[in-house]
KESE-36090 format. One record per residue (C-alpha): y, z, x; residue in one letter. Coordinates in steps of 0.001 Angstrom, whole numbers, padded with zeros to 6 digits, always signed. Example, Ala and Ser with C-alpha at 12.3 -4.5 7.8 and 13.67 -1.06 7.14 Angstrom:
-004500+007800+012300a;-001060+007140+013670s;
END
This chain:
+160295+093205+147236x;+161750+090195+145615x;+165494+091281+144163x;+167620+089216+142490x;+171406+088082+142678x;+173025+090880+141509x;+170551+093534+141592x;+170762+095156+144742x;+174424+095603+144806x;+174358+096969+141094x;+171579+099590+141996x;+173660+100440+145378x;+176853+101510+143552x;+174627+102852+140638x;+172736+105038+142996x;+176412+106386+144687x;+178087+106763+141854x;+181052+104880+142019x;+182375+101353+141075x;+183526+098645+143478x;+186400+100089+143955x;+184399+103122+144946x;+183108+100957+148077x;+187316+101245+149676x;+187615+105087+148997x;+188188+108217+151769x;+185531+107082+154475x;+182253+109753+154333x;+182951+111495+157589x;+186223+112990+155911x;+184078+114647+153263x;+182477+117110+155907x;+179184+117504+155706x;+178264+119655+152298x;+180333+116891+150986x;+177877+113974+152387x;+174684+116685+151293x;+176252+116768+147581x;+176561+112459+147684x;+172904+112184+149426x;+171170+115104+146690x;+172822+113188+144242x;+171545+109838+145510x;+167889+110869+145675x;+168380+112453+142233x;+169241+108951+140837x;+166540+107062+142582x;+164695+109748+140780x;+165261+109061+138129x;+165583+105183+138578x;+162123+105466+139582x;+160383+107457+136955x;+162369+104887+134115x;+160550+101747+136183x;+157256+104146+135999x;+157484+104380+132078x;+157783+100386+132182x;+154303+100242+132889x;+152468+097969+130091x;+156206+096481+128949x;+156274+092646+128714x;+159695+091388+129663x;+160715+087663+129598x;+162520+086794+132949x;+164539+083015+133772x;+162530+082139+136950x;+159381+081171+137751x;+158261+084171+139902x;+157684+087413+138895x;+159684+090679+140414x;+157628+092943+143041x;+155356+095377+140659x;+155292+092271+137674x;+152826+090098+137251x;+152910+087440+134942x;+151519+087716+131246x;+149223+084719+130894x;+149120+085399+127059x;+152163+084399+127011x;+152099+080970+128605x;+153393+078079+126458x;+153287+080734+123208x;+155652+081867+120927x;+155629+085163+121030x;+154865+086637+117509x;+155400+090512+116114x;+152609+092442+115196x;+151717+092792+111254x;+150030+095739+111703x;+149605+096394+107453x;+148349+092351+107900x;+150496+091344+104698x;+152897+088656+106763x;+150469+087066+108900x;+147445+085068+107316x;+145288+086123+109584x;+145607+089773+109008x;+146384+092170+111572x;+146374+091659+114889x;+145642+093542+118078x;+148513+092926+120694x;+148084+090353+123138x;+145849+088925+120592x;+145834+084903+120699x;+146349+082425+117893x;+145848+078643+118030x;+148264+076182+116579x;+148268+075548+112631x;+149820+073838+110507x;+150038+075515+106877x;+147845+073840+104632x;+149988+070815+102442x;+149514+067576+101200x;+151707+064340+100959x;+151492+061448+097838x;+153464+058739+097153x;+152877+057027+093647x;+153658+053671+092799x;+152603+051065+089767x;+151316+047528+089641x;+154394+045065+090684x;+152393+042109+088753x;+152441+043665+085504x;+155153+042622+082895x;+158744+044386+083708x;+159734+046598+080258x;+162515+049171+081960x;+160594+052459+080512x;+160727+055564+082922x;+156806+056565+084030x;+155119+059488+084168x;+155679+060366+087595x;+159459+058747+087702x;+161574+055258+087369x;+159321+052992+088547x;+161171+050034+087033x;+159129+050320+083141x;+156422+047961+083834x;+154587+048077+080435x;+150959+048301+081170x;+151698+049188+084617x;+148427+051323+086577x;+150226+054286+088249x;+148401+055013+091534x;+148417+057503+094783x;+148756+056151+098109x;+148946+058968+100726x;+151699+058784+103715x;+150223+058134+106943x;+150895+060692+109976x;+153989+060856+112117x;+155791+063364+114240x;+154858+064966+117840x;+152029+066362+119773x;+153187+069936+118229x;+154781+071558+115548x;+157628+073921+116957x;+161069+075170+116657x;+163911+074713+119152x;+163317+077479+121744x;+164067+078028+125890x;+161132+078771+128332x;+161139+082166+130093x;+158682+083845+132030x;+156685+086390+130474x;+155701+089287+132867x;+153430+092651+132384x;+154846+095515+134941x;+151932+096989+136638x;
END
């Protein structure tokens, strides 16, 4: 089992019931032994019950910072190099209607358009405002579209951090 930094001791002191401090108290063979049987029934009841709340993980998708899964995790491919997105289960949010969960969908980009219009520079200068703005009142002047050309990066995406995704099994 895989634990990490932290986790071990944390579950230790959890498990006894006391906090570091706990660790420097009366030493165990002072307690006599019903003492010791009261610490060790109480012990086993915790890992009870620490067990049966890792049991109703089962199914949960938790993002961890590493690159390995814990023992009893495997990692949630679905997840890889995704946002992760909340179900619209009525549909009315998301475009694409509801979803099922772990359901995939592929980058988009909503739907828009970009135009840039502009007159004749040749025709004679009157300083009139056009139609679509100042475009110095050329008198006679043909108003045309041009459309932008593309820029940006491979992908459209917010700032963000990468985590693992993992499924407990």
């Amino acid at each position: 089992m895989r634990i990490f930094p932290g986790f071990m001791p944390a579950l230790l002191l959890a498990v006894a019931g006391c906090g570091a401090e706990g660790l420097h108290a009366e030493p165990l063979q002072t307690e006599g032994s019903a003492g010791l049987v009261k610490r060790l029934e109480d012990a086993e009841r915790r890992i009870q019950l620490l067990t049966d709340a890792l049991d109703r993980l089962i199914g949960a998708v938790v993002s961890f910072e590493s690159t390995t899964c814990p023992e009893g995790w495997r990692e949630y491919e679905a997840a890889r190099g995704r946002f992760v997105r909340g179900i619209d289960a009525d549909g009315v949010v998301d475009p694409d209607g509801a979803r099922f969960p772990g359901g995939i969908q592929e980058d988009s980009i909503r739907a828009h358009s970009h135009s840039v219009y502009g007159y004749d520079k040749d025709k004679p200068r009157n300083d009139i405002i056009g139609i679509y703005g100042d475009f110095g009142g050329y008198v006679g002047a043909e108003i045309y579209k041009v459309d932008t050309f593309a820029f940006g990066d491979a992908e459209t995406r917010p700032k963000n951090v990468s985590l693992l995704y993992c499924i407990k099994e």
